[in-house]
Structure formats: C-alpha cells, structure tokens
N, CA, C and O of each residue as an XYZ file, in Angstrom:
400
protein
N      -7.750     11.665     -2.220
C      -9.081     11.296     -1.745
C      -9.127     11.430     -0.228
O      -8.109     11.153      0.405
N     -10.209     11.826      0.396
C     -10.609     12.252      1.857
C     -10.585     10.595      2.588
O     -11.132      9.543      2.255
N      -9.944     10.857      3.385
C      -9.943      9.625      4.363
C     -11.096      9.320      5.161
O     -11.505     10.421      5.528
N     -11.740      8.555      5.565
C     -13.058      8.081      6.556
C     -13.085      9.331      7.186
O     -13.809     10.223      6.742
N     -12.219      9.534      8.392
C     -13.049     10.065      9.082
C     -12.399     12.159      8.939
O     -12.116     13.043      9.748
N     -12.444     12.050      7.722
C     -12.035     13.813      7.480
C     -13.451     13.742      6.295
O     -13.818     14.780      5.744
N     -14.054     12.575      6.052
C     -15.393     12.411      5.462
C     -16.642     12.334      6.731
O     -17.504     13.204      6.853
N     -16.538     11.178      7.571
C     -17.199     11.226      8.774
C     -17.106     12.853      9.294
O     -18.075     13.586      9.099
N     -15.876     13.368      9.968
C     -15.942     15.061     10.052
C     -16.859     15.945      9.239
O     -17.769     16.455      9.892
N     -16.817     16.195      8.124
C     -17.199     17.034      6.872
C     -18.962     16.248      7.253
O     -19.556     17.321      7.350
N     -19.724     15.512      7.428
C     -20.927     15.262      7.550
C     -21.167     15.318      8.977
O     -22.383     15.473      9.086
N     -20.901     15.295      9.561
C     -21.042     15.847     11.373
C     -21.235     16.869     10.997
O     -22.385     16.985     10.575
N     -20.180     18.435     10.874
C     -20.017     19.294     10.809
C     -21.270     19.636      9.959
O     -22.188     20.218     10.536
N     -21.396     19.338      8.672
C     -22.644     20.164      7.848
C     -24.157     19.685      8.656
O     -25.193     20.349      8.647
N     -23.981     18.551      9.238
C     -25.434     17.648     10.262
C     -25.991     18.704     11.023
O     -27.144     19.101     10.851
N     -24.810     19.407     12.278
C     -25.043     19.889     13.136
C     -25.293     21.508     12.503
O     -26.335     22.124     12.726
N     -23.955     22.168     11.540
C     -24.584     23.199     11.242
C     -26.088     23.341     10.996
O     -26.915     24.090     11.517
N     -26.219     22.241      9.889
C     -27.800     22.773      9.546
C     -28.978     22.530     10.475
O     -30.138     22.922     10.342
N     -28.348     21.684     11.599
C     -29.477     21.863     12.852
C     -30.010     22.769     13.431
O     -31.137     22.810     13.923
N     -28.466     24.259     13.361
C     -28.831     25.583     13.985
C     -29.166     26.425     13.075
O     -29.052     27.639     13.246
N     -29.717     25.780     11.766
C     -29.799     26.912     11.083
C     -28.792     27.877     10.808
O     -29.051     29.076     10.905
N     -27.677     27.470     10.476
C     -26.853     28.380     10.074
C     -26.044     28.405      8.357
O     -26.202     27.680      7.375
N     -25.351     29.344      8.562
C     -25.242     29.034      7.033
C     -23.644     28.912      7.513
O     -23.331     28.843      8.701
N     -22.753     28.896      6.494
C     -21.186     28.801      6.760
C     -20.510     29.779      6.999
O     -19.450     29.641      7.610
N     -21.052     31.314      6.481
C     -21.005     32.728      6.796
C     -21.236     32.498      8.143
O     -20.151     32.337      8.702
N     -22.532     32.376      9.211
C     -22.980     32.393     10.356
C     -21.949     31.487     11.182
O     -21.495     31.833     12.272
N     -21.626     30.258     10.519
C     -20.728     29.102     11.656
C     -19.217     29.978     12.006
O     -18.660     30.104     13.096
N     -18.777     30.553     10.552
C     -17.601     30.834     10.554
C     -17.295     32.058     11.173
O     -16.183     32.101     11.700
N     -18.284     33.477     11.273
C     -18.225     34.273     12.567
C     -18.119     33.600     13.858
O     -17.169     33.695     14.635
N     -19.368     32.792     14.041
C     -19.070     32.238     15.667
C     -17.504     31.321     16.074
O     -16.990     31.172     17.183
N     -17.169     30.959     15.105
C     -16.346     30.003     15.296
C     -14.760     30.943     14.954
O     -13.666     30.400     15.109
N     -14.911     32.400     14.480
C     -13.927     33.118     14.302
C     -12.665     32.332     13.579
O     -11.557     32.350     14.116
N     -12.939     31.506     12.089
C     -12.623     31.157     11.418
C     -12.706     31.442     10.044
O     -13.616     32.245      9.839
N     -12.107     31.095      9.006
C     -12.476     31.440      7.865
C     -13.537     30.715      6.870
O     -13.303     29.532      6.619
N     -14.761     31.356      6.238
C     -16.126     30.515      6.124
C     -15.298     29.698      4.476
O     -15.694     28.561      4.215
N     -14.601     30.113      3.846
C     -14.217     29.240      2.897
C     -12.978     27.670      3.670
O     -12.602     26.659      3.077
N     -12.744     28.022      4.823
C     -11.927     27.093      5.729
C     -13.360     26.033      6.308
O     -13.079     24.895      6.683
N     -14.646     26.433      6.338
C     -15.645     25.444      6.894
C     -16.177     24.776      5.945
O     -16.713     23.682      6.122
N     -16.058     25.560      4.458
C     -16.575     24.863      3.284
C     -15.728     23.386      3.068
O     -16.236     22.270      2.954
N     -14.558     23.670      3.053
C     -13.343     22.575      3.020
C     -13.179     21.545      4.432
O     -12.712     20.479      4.833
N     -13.602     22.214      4.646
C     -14.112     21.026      6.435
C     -15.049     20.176      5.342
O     -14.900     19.253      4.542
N     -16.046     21.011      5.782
C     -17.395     19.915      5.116
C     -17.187     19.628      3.240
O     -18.042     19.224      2.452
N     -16.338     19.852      3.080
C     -16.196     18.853      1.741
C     -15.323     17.623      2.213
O     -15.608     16.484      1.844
N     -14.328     17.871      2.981
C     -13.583     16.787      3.733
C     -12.100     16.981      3.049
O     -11.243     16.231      3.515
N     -11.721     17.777      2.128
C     -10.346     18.554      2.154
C      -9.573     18.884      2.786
O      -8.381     18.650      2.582
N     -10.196     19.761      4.093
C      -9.062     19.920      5.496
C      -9.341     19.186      6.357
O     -10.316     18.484      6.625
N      -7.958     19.489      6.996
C      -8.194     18.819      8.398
C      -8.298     19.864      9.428
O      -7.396     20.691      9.562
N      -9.585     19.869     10.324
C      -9.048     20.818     11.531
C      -8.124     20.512     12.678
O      -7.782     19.395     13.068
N      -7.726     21.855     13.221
C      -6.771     21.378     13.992
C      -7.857     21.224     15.498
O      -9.036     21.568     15.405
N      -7.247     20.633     16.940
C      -7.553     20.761     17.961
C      -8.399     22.094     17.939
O      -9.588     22.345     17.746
N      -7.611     22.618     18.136
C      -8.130     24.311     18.311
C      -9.628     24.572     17.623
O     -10.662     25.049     18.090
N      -9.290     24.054     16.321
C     -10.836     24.644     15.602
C     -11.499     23.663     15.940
O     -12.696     23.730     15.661
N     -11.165     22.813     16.422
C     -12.744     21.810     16.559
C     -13.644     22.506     17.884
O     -14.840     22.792     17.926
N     -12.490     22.666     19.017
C     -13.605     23.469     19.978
C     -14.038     24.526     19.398
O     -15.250     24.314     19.415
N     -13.854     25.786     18.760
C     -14.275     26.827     18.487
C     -15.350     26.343     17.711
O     -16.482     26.814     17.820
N     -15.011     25.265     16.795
C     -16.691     25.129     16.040
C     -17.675     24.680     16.549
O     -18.829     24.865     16.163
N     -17.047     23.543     18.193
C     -18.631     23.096     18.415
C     -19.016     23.946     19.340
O     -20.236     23.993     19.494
N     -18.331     24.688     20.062
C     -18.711     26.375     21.330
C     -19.472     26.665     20.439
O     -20.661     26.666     20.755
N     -19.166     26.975     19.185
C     -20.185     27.902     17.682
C     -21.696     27.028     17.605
O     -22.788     27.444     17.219
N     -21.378     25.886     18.037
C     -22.703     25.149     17.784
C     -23.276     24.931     18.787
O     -24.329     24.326     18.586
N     -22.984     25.235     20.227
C     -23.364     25.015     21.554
C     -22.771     23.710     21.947
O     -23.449     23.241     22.861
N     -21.897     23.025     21.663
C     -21.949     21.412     22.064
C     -20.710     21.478     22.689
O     -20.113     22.549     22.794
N     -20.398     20.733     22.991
C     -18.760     20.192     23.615
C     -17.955     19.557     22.720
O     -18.246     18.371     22.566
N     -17.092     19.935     22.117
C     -16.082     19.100     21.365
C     -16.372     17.645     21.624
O     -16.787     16.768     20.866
N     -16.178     17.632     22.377
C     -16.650     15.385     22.902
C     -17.851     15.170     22.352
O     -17.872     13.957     22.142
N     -18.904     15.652     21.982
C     -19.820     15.599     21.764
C     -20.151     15.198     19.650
O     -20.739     14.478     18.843
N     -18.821     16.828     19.898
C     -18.820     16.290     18.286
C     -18.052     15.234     17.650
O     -18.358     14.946     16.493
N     -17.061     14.583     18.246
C     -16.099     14.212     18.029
C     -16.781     12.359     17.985
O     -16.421     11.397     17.307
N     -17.831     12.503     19.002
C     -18.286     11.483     19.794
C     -19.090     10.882     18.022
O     -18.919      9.813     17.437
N     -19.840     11.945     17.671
C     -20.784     11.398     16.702
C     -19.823     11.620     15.629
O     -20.443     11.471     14.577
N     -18.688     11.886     15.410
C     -17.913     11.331     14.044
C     -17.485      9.944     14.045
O     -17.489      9.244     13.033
N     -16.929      9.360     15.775
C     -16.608      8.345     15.489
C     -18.076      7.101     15.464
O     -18.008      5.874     15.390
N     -19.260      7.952     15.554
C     -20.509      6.872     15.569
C     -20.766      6.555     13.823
O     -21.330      5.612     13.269
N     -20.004      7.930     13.197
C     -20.574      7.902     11.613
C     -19.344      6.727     11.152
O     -19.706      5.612     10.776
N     -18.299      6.986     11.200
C     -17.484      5.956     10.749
C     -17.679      4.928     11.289
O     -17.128      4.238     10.431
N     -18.183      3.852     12.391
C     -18.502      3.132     12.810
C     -19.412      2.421     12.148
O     -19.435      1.206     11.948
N     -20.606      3.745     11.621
C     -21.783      2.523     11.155
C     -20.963      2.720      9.123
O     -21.318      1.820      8.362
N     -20.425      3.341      8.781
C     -20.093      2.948      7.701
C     -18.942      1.821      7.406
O     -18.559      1.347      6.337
N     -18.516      1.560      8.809
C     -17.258      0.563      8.592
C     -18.414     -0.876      8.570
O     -18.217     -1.772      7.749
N     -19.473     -0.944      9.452
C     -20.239     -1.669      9.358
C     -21.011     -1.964      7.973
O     -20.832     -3.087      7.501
N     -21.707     -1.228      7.392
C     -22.185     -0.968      5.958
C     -20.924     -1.640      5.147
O     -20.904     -2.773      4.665
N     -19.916     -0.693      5.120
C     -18.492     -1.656      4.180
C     -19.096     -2.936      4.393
O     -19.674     -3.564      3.507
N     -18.923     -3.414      5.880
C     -18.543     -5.114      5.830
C     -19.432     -5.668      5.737
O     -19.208     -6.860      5.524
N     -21.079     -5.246      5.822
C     -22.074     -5.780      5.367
C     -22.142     -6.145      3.825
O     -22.487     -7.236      3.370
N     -21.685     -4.845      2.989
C     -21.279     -4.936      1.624
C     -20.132     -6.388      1.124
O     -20.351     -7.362      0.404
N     -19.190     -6.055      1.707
C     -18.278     -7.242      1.494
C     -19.095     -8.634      1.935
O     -19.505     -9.559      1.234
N     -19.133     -8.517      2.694
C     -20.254     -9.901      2.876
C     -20.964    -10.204      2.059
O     -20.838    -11.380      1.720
N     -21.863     -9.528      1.440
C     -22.944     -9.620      0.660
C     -22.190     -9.701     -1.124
O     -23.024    -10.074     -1.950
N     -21.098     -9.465     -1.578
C     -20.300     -9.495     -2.742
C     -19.650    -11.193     -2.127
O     -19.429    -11.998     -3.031
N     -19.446    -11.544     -1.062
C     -18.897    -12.943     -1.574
C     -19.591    -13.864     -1.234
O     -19.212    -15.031     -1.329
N     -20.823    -13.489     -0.739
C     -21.553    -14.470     -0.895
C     -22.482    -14.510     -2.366
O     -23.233    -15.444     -2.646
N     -22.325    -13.642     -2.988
C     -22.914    -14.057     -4.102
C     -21.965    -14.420     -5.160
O     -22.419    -14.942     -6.178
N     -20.716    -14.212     -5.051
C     -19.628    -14.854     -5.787
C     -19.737    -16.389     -5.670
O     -19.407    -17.134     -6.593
N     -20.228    -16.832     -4.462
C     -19.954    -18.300     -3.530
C     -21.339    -19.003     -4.402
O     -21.254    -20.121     -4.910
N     -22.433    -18.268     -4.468
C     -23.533    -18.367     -5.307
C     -23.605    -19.067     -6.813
O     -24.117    -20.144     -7.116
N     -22.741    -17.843     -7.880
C     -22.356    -17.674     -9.296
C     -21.527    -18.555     -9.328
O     -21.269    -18.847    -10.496
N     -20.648    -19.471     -8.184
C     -19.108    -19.887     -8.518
C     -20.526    -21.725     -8.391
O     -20.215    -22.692     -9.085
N     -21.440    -21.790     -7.765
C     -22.158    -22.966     -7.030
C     -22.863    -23.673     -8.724
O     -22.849    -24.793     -9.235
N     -23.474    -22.185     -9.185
C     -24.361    -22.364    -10.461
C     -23.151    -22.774    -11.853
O     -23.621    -23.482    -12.744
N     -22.184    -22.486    -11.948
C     -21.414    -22.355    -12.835
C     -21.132    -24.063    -13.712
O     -20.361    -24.146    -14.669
C-alpha cells in the first residue's frame, strides 16, 4: 500500500498536470521521462527520485519547492481530516458506552 505522501505526490502531480492541460504523453516529453513512469507517480506506486521531481515541475513551469511545498500542504490537511475522524469515532463510542 502507497504511503501518505507517495499518495499526497501522485495527487499534486495529476492537480498540476491537469492545470496545464496536459496529458501524461505531453508531461512525460517535457519532463524527458517515461509517460508509463508518470502514470505510476500518479497512482502512487513509484517513488521519484530528486532528479525527476525537478524535471517534472520545469515540465510544469513551477519550482520543485513549489511542488513539493503543496504535497506537504495535502498531507497536512489529511493528517488533520484523520484526526478529526478519530475524534469524531471516540466520541461517539464515549456516547454508545453513556446510553448503554
């Protein structure tokens, strides 16, 4: 199973592609990578290395920091969501355990 943020990655990556209108054929010329290697990005299967992360966001116009910046904003608000979730499961346990 894909770890947070090779999941956070894989939804950045497809976010921004489809901002430029591109398809994975189009990312993977600019980015002089292989387009079945961007599919597996954005499923969250691989990991890129250093190297390909700049080449993909040069491919997207951005700065690596840039992309890197909004993966760690996506895992952030889902670590938040988690713990909103957990919160919300024991307090209704605390609920069911009150009525019982």
């Amino acid at each position: 199973m894909p770890h947070l943020v090779d999941l956070c990655f894989a939804q950045s990556l497809k976010h921004f592609r489809k901002l430029k209108a591109f398809s994975q054929t189009e990312l993977s010329k600019r980015a002089n990578v292989n387009r079945t290697f961007i599919s597996m990005l954005e499923r969250g299967t691989r990991k890129p290395s250093l190297q390909v992360v700049i080449f993909i966001a040069e491919a997207l116009d951005m700065k690596a920091s840039e992309l890197v910046l909004h993966v760690e904003q996506m895992i952030s608000l889902r670590e938040k969501a988690d713990l909103e979730t957990a919160k919300t499961a024991v307090l209704q346990e605390k609920a069911s355990e009150t009525h019982r």
